[in-house]
N, C-alpha and C positions, 0 to 999 in steps of 0.2 A: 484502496484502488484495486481493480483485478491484478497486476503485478503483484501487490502483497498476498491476498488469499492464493494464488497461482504459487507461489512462493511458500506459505505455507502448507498446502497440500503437498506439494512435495515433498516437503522435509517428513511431513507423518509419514506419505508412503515409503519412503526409503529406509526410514527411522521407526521402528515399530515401536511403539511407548513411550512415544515422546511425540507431547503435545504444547504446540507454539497457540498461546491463548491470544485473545486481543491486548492485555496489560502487558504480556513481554514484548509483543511488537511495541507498544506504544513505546517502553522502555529504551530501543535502540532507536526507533524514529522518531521522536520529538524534538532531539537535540541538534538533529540532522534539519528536520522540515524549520525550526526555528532561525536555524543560524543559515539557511539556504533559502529563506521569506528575508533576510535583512541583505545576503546578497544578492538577489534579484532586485529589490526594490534600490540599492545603490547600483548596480549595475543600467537598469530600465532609467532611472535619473542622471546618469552622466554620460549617457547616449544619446538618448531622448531628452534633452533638456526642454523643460514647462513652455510652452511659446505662449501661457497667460499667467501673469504674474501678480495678479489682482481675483481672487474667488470671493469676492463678496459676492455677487451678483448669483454664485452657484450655490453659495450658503443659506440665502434666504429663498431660490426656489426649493433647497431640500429644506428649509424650513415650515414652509407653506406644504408641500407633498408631506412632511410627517404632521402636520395640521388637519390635512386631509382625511389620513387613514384614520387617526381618533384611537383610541384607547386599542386595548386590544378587547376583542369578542370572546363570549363564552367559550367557540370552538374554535379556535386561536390559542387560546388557553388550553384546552382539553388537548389538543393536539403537541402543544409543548409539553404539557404532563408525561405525553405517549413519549415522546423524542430522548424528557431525561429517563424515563423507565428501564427505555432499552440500553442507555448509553451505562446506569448501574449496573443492569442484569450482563452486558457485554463486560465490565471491568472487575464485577463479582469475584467470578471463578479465581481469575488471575490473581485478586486482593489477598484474598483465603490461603490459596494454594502458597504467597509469599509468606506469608502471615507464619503458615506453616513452619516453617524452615524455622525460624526464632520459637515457635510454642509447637513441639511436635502433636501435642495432644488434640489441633486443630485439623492433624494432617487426615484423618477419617470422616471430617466433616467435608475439607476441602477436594478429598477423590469421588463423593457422594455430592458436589455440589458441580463437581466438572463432566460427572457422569450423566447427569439428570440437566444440565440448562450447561450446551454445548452454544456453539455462537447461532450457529441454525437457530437451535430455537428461542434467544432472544428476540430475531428478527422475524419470526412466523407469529410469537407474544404480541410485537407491535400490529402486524398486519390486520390481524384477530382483532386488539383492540380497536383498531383504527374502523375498523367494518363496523364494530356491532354497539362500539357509544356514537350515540345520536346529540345533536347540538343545531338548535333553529327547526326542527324537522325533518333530520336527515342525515344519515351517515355522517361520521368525518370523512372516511374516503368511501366512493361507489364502486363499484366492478366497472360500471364504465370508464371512470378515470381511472383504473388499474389498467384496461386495455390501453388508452388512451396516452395514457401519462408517462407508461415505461416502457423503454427503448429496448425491447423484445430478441432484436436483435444481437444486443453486446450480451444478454442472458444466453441466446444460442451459444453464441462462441464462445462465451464461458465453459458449458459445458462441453461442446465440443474441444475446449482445447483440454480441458482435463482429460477426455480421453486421448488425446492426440500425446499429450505426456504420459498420460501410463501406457500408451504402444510405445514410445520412442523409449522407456525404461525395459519393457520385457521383451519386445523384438532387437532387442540389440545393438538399436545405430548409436544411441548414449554413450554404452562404453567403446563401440568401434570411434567414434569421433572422439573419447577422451583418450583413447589410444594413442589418436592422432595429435592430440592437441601435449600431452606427454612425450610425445616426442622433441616441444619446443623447448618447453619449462620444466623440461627432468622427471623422473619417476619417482622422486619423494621429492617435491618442493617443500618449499616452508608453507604453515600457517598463513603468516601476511602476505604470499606468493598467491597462495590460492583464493584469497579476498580478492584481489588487487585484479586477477585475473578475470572472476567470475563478475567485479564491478564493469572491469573494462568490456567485458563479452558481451553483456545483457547493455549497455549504455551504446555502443555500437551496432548491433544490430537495431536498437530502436528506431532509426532512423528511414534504414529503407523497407523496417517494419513498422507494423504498431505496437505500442507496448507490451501490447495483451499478447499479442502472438512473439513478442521477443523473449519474455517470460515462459513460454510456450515452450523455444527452443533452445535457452542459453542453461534452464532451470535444473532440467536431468541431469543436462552435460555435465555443468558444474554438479551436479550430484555425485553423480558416476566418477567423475575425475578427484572428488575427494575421496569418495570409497576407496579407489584402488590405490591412492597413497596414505589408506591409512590413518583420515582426518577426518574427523567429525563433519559432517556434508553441513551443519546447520549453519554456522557464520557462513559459509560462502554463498549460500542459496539464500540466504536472509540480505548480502551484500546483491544480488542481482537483481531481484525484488524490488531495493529501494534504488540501483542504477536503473532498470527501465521504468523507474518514473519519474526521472529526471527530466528527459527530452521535451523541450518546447522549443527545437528551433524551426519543426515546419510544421504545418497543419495537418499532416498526416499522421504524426505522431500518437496524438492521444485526441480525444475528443473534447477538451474544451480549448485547444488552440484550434481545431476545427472550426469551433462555435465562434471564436475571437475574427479567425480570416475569414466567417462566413457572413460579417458586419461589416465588412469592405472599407470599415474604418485604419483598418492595419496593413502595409505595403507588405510582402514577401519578404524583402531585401532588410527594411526595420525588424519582421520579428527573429531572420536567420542572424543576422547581425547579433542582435541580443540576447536570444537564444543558446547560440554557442557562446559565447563569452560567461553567460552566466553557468550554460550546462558546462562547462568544462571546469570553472572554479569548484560547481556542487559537486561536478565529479573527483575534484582532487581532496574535499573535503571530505567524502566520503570514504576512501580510501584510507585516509588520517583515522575517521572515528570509526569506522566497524570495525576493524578487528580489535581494537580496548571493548567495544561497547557490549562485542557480543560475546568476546569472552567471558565478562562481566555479567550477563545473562545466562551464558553453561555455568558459571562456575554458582549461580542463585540459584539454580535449577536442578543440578547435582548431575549434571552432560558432562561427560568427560571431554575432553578436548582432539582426543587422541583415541581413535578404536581399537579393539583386541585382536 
């Protein structure tokens, strides 16, 4: 999601030599998105209880629709090839660079395989391939449905909001508001103090922002308010990342509860309702597993916990 890359950039810029790969994120978010997909779905089910209790009927028209589509196509195929490519070439680096730690003699191979196929260029490999293998007569993907097909505009704000973080990091207002925010929580808090903070920061603001811009603004701060007590900025920025992407209790929040209330299938009052009950579990769960999860990842990585 842009909350994690947003999240990730910031830890590199803050942190100079210290690179959060795709396989370390997975590492702290998997355990999180798994056991936060089983509360949602008991949450959305004891709220929203089934009002049909009999799905034959929906069985066999998605019987008949997967009847329909037929095998898969050459370029069906071709294009899942592309999918699992990039999804290697994305967990590569990170495999290697673990790998390292237990066979040091890998570790020359692994700074030469982090150096040369960075995540960028996984994803520019796929695009590449996707343009120039042909299937039926004709691209897998066209430039016109490049124009066509991607939302132009969350790519704007992408990068505008990367810059909009590195001003709020080197013009100042970062550590002037963790100034202020050390003023509640003490001037050396704890470790779990500063997770807990930077979950709750970024899961709050989501709301009467969107994620991407909550990430935007909660991501520094927490940067900045680890620095100046002293604490490794990366669990807490790596905890605000995955709190602003928690929020689905309005439509405004992220773009596919957008897409969900843009179906007029869904009331307002049903998705806030379930929304916050299940966002507030995910956010109390999170709070439990990042700080074990990500210390667990400095301490695989060789990050100290604690700055000099």
């Amino acid at each position: 999601t842009p909350p994690n890359l947003i999240a990730k950039k910031v830890i590199e810029d803050v942190m100079p030599g210290v690179t959060i790969t795709f396989f370390d994120w997975f590492i702290v978010g998997t355990p999180h998105a798994l056991i936060g997909l089983l509360i949602v779905w008991v949450v959305v089910f004891f709220i929203l209880k089934p009002e049909v209790a009999d799905l034959a009927q929906a069985r066999e028209r998605l019987r008949k629709e997967a009847e329909k589509l037929g095998p898969l196509s050459k370029g069906e195929k071709l294009v899942l090839a592309v999918f699992f490519i990039t999804m290697f070439l994305w967990i590569l680096p990170g495999s290697i660079l673990l790998l390292s730690y237990s066979a040091p003699q890998l570790s020359g191979l692994a700074s030469t395989i982090k150096a040369i196929l960075p995540e960028a260029a996984a994803a520019v490999i796929a695009i590449l391939l996707l343009g120039l293998i042909r299937a039926s007569g004709r691209p897998l993907l066209t430039w016109r449905e490049i124009e066509e097909g991607i939302d132009w505009n969350v790519v704007f704000l992408f990068g505008g909001g990367i810059a909009l973080s590195r001003g709020l990091q080197t013009g100042g207002f970062a550590e002037w508001l963790a100034y202020i925010v050390t003023g509640v929580i003490g001037v050396k808090p704890s470790f779990w103090l500063l997770v807990t903070v930077g979950a709750i920061l970024g899961f709050l603001i989501t709301y009467p922002a969107s994620n991407t811009a909550s990430t935007l603004i909660s991501a520094p701060i927490v940067a900045a308010l680890s620095k100046a007590a002293g604490i490794n900025p990366v669990p807490a920025v790596i905890a605000v990342g995955l709190a602003c992407s928690i929020s689905s209790a309005l439509p405004s929040t992220t773009p596919p509860m957008a897409i969900v209330y843009g179906s007029r299938m869904i009331k307002l009052w049903n998705m806030f309702k379930v929304g916050m009950i299940a966002d507030t579990l995910r956010l109390i769960l999170l709070i439990l597993l990042t700080p074990s999860l990500t210390a667990f990842l400095c301490q695989l990585k060789g990050i100290p916990l604690t700055l000099p």
